[in-house]
BALOMAR-465939 format. One record per residue (C-alpha): residue in one letter; x negated, y negated, z negated. Coordinates in steps of 0.25 Angstrom, whole numbers, plus 5000, padded with zeros to 4 digits. Layout:
BALOMAR-465939
AXYZ;...
//
This chain:
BALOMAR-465939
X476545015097;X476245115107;X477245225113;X477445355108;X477845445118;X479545495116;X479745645112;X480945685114;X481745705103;X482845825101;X483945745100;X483645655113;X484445665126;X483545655139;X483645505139;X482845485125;X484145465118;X484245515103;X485645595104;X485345615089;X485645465086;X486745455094;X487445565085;X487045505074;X487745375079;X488845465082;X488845525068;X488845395062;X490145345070;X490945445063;X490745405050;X490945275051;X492245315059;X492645415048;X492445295037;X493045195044;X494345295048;X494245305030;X494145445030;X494145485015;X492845595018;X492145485026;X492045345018;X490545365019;X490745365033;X490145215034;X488645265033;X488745295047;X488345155049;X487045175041;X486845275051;X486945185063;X486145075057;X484945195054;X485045205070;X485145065072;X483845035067;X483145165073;X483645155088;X483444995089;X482145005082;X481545125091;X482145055104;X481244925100;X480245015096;X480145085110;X480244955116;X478844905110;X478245065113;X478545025128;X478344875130;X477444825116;X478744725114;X480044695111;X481144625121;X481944555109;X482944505122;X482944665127;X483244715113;X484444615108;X485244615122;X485044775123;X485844755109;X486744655115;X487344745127;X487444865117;X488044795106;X488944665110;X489744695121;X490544805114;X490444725100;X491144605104;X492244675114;X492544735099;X492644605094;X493344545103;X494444655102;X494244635086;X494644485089;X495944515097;X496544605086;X496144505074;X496944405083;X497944505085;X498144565075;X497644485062;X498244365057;X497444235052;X496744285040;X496144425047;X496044375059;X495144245053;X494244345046;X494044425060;X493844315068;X492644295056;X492244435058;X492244435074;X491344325074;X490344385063;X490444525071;X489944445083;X488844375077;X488344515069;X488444465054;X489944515051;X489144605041;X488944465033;X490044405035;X490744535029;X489644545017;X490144395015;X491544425015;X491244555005;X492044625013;X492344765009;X491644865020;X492644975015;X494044905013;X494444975026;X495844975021;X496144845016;X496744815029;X495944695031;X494344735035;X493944665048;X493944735061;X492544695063;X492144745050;X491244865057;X490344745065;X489844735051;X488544855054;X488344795069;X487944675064;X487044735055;X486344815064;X486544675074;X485744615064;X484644715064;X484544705081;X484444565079;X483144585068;X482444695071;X481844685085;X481544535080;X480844575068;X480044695078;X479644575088;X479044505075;X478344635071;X477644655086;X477244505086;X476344535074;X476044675070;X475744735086;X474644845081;X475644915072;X477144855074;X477844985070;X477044985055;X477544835054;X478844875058;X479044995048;X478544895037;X479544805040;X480644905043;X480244955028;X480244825021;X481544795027;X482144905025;X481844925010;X482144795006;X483544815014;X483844955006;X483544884993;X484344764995;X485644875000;X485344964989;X485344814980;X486644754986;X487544874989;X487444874975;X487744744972;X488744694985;X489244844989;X490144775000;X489144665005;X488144745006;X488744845015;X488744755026;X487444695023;X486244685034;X485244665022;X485844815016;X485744875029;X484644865036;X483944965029;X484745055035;X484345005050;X482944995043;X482845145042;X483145165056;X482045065061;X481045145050;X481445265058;X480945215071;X479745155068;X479245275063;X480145405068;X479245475080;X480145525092;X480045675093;X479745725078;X478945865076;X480145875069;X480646035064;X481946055068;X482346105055;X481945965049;X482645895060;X483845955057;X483845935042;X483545795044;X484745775055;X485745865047;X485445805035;X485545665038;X487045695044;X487245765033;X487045635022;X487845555032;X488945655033;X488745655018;X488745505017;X490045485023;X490745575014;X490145525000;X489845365002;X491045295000;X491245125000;X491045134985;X489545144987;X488745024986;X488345045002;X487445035007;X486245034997;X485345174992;X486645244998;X486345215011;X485145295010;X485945415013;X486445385029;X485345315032;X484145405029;X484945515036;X485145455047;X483745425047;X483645575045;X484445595057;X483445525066;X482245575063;X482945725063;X483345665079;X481845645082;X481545775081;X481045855095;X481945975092;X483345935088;X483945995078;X485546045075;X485945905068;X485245835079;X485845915089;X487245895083;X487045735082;X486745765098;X488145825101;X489145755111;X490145715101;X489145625093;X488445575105;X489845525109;X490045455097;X488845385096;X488845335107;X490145265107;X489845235090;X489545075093;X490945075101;X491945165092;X491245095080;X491644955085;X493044985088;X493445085078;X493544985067;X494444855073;X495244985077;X495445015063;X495644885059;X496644825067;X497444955066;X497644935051;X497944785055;X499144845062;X499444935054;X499044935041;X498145025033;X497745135041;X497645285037;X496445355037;X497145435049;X497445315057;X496145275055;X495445385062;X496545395073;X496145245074;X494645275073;X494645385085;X495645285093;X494445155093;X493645265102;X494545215114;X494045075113;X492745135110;X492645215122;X493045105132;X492045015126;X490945105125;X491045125140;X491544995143;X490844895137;X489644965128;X488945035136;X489344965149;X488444855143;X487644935136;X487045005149;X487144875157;X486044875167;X486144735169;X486144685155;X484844775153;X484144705163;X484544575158;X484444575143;X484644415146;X486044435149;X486344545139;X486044465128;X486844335135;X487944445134;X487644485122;X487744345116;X488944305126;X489644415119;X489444395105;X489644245107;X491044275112;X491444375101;X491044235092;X491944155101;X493044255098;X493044285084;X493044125080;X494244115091;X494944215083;X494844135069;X495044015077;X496744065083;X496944095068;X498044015062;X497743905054;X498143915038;X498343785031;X497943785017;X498743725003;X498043614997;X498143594983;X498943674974;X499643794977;X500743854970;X500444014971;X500944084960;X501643974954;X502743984965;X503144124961;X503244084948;X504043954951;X505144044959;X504544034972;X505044144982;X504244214992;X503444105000;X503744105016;X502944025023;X501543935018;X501143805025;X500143815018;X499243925010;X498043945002;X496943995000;X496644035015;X497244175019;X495944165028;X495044145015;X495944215005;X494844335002;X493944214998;X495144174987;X494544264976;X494244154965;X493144084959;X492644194951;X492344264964;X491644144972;X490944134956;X490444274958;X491244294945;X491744414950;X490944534952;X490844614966;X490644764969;X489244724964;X488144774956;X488444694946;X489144744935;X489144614923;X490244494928;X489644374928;X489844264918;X490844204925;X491944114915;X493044024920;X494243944915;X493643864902;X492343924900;X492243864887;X493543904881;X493743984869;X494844074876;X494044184885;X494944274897;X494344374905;X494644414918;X494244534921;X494544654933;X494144684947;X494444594959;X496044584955;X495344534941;X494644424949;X496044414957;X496444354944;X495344284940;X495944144947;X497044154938;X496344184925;X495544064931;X496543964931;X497244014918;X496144004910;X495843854914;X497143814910;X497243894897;X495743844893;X495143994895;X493944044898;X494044154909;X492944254911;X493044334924;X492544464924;X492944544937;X492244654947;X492644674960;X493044834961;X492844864946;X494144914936;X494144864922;X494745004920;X493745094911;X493545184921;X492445254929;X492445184944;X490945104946;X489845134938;X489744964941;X491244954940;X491145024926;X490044944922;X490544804925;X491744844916;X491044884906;X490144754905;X491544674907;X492244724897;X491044704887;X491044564892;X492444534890;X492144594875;X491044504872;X492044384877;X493244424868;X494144354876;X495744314874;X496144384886;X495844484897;X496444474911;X496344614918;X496644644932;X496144764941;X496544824955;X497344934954;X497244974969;X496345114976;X495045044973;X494745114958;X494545274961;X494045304947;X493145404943;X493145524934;X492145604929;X491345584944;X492545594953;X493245474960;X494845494957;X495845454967;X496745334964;X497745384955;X497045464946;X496145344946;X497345234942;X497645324930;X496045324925;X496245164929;X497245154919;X496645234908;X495445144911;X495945004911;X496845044899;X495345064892;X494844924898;X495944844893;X495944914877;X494644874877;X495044724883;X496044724872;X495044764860;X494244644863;X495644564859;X495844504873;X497244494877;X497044574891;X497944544903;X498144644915;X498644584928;X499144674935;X498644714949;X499444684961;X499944744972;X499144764985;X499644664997;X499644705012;X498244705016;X498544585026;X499144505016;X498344385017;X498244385033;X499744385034;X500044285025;X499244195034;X499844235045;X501444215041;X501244085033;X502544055038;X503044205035;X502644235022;X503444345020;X502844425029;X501844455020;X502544465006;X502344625003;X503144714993;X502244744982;X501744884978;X500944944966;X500845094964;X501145114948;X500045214949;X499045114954;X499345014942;X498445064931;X498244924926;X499544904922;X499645034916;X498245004908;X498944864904;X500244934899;X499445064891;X498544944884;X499244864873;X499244714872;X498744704886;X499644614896;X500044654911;X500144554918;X500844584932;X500644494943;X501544554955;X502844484948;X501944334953;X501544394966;X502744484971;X504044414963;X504744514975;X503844534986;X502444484988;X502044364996;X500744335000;X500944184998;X501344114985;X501443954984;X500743954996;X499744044990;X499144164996;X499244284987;X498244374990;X496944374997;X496844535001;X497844644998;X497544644983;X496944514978;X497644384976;X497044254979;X496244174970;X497244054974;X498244124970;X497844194957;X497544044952;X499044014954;X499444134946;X498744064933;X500144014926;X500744144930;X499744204923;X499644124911;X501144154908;X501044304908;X499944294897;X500244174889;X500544244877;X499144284876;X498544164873;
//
């Protein structure tokens, strides 16, 4: 692999150093920022990391590359501890920060899952262990998203340092005539087959395959593409250079303001940021710089990508633990909170990245470097694993729990719990067997529930269950009811999806559709209906997204439509009325005030322009509403019932407490069968 000569490119300082790229980096700061601060113009924001992952691959790959021109090898020992002294000193002191404020701050349940997430940040697979816990990427207002949750793209591109130079080694050891071809091939393979299996499962798993190396690595595949065959100093016009430059800030300018997290991400659609800020590099190559290049050079940006590993890092435990404090942020606070994490980020920049970046020392003594690397990441895994150990202990019910039945017995509101179930630490696990069956449908691709029956399979009585995740909420109750009646229950439930007959997701729509056809082909005796009632349903009319209240009143002309036709199939049809949303923290201080229950009963709270199922149910005769807030609030509402903990999140219940609503429910419809 012999050495070209360097031309100097248009857009490099008198070191060599491509101020270009730095913009860029610059450039895609900012839009993360403005995202993550939920500006309403910059949702889209998120491509910046599609932009640094582009980089990624193209400035690791072209250091290796230089590396082999100059010496005919690769130093594998080199390569992994110039990562370690750029990388790990400032990623853990942010973990280590993100450990204190958990123990600070949090009580068992969030502090248990941090501590989890501490550990996997410092290992580089949090990206999994968030794909494993489907955890919603852009539920930045839940009040509940991990501080760590940005560590998801550095163990990405973690995953990729580790790889690459590995699989360049193997390349040299057997194709030393012509190593670049071999690369490009493999670079091309990989790459394809990553894009197709993105484009494949942002489809199918939206929310896992956000996080997902496998979807990703096209993306850092493209940059690697770039150079192994992008000559230095391109015979480029400037003219051509500038339409390449402009017009690759302008798709990702464009990007932010258009994608929103209702795109299945990122799949085809990530085309967009990636191939223009392919376009910008090549546009950077050129000997003559042109006007965007130039702009890309400008202080300002070359400020800010200098300091983007740093602000990136902190700006998000910032955000976090700010919410954690004071409960859900405005989009205001959010970006006085955003320009406030360049404090931290300033003194750690100077401080501790690039004091350990430039050591002298270290680079003589890649040896050490690496120890310290290790020593570094190892400690951050000591810490995250002390954090969940100084959590308290919870002691679980065994047997039977009461639940439900004490409200309906007379019980007042429950003050302390010796004991409690299921664990407030595994409550988001607490969905039912219809979800751990896969009896439930996800934000998927797929769009037909799966032949899923429960209760008496084999009885002559059919139910139906059917709704979006607060129908699967119910499912556990339907469950136990229909084994003590001799029913046969079909479950039929979609994460994200109204029953309401209106237009939202063409798979949405679509999965409705083939429902409804299903539940007319079962004829059955009864319908139980339930749906969320919360923001998540912006309808759409005649190609324009309506805001939430003119969408409530489509929602109710919708679901009035569903349930008539229900009806028509000569089902008794049952509404269960949505509840009302419980403090974020709900869970985590329930847990924390066993002895103290009362801390975390809340007053409930539903907006009559919200409830359009309970004004579908009442427009649509013969159809049965069946309120649930007289079991869960008989004044306020606790979070513990007969030693029972309500809800798992803000506005689903547990499956172990649903089950114990089954008598309750069976009274309220008892004349219909």
């Amino acid at each position: 692999m012999s050495a070209r000569p360097p031309e100097r490119s248009g857009a490099m300082d008198e070191r060599g150093f491509r101020l270009d790229i730095q913009g860029v980096r610059g450039f895609a700061l900012v839009l993360v920022l403005l995202c993550h601060t939920e500006l309403p113009l910059a949702e889209g924001g998120f491509v910046g990391l599609d932009v640094f992952y582009v980089l990624s691959g193209f400035l690791i790959t072209g250091l290796i590359l230089n590396e082999i021109d100059r010496t005919g090898r690769v130093s594998l020992l080199r390569f992994y501890a110039r990562r370690a002294r750029r990388l790990l000193p400032l990623a853990v002191t942010v973990l280590v920060v993100v450990a204190a404020g958990a123990l600070a701050l949090f009580g068992p349940v969030r502090g248990s899952q941090v501590a989890g997430d501490v550990v996997a940040a410092a290992l580089y697979v949090v990206n999994w262990r968030f794909m494993a816990e489907a955890v919603d990427y852009f539920a930045f207002d839940d009040g509940l998203v991990s501080p760590v949750q940005h560590y998801w793209s550095l163990s990405v591109e973690e995953q990729f340092y580790i790889v690459w130079p590995l699989v360049i080694v193997g390349v040299l050891a057997v194709a030393r005539r012509n190593p670049r071809r071999a690369l490009w091939l493999i670079v091309a393979a990989v790459g394809l087959s990553s894009l197709a299996y993105s484009i494949w499962f942002s489809l199918r798993e939206p929310q896992q395959a956000y996080f997902s190396t496998l979807a990703r690595v096209w993306q850092i595949a493209a940059g690697c593409a770039l150079a192994l065959v992008l000559p230095a100093g391109l015979r480029m016009p400037r003219r051509l250079s500038a339409l390449l430059a402009g017009g690759g800030l302008a798709v990702l300018t464009w990007s932010a303001l258009t994608f929103g997290e209702d795109l299945p991400y990122p799949g085809w659609h990530g085309l967009a940021p990636v191939l223009a800020t392919a376009a910008i590099i090549v546009a950077g190559t050129a000997t003559a710089a042109s006007a965007p290049i130039r702009l890309l050079s400008l202080p300002p940006l070359q400020y800010l990508g200098k300091i983007s590993y740093a602000w990136y890092l902190w700006h998000w435990p910032v955000l976090v633990f700010a919410a954690a404090e004071w409960g859900p942020l405005t989009t205001l606070q959010n970006v006085v909170l955003t320009l406030a994490a360049w404090v931290p980020t300033v003194v750690t920049h100077h401080l501790i990245e690039e004091r350990f970046r430039h050591s002298r020392g270290l680079a003589r003594r890649p040896r050490r470097a690496m120890a310290l690397g290790l020593s570094l990441s190892g400690a951050a895994v000591a810490i995250g694993l002390s954090l969940g150990a100084v959590q308290p202990t919870i002691t679980l019910a065994e047997g039977r729990v009461e639940g439900a039945r004490a409200i309906e017995r007379g019980q007042r509101l429950q003050e302390r719990a010796r004991v409690i179930r299921p664990d407030p630490r595994r409550a988001e696990e607490d969905r039912g067997r219809a979800y751990k069956e896969e009896c439930h449908l996800k934000q998927t691709a797929r769009t037909r529930s799966p032949h899923c029956v429960y209760g008496v399979p084999r009885s002559d009585t059919t139910v139906v269950n059917i709704g979006d995740s607060h129908g699967l909420m119910y499912f556990p109750t339907a469950d136990r009811l229909a084994r003590t009646r001799g029913w046969r229950l079909v479950n039929l439930t979609r994460a994200g999806c109204t029953v309401a007959d209106v237009e939202f997701r063409s798979g949405c729509d679509t999965w409705r559709e083939e429902t409804l056809r299903r539940i007319e082909d079962e004829r059955p005796a009864v319908v139980f209906v339930s749906n969320a009632t919360d923001d998540r349903y912006e309808v759409v009319d005649d190609g324009e997204r309506l805001d939430r209240r003119a969408s409530s009143r489509l929602l109710e002309s919708g679901l009035a439509r569903t349930l008539r036709r229900l009806r028509r199939t000569g089902a008794q049809v049952v509404v269960i009325r949505d509840i009302a949303e419980a403090p974020p923290d709900i869970v985590d201080c329930a847990a924390d005030n066993l002895d103290r229950l009362s801390r975390c009963a809340f007053s409930p709270r539903r907006e009559n322009w919200r409830a359009f199922d309970a004004r579908a149910a009442r427009r649509v005769k013969g159809v049965r509403l069946v309120d649930p807030m007289p079991l869960l609030c008989p004044k306020r509402c606790p979070a513990v019932i007969g030693n029972v903990l309500v809800y798992r999140n803000k506005n689903h219940l547990t499956a172990t407490f649903a089950r114990t609503a089954a008598r309750w429910l069976g009274r309220r419809i008892r004349a219909l069968l």
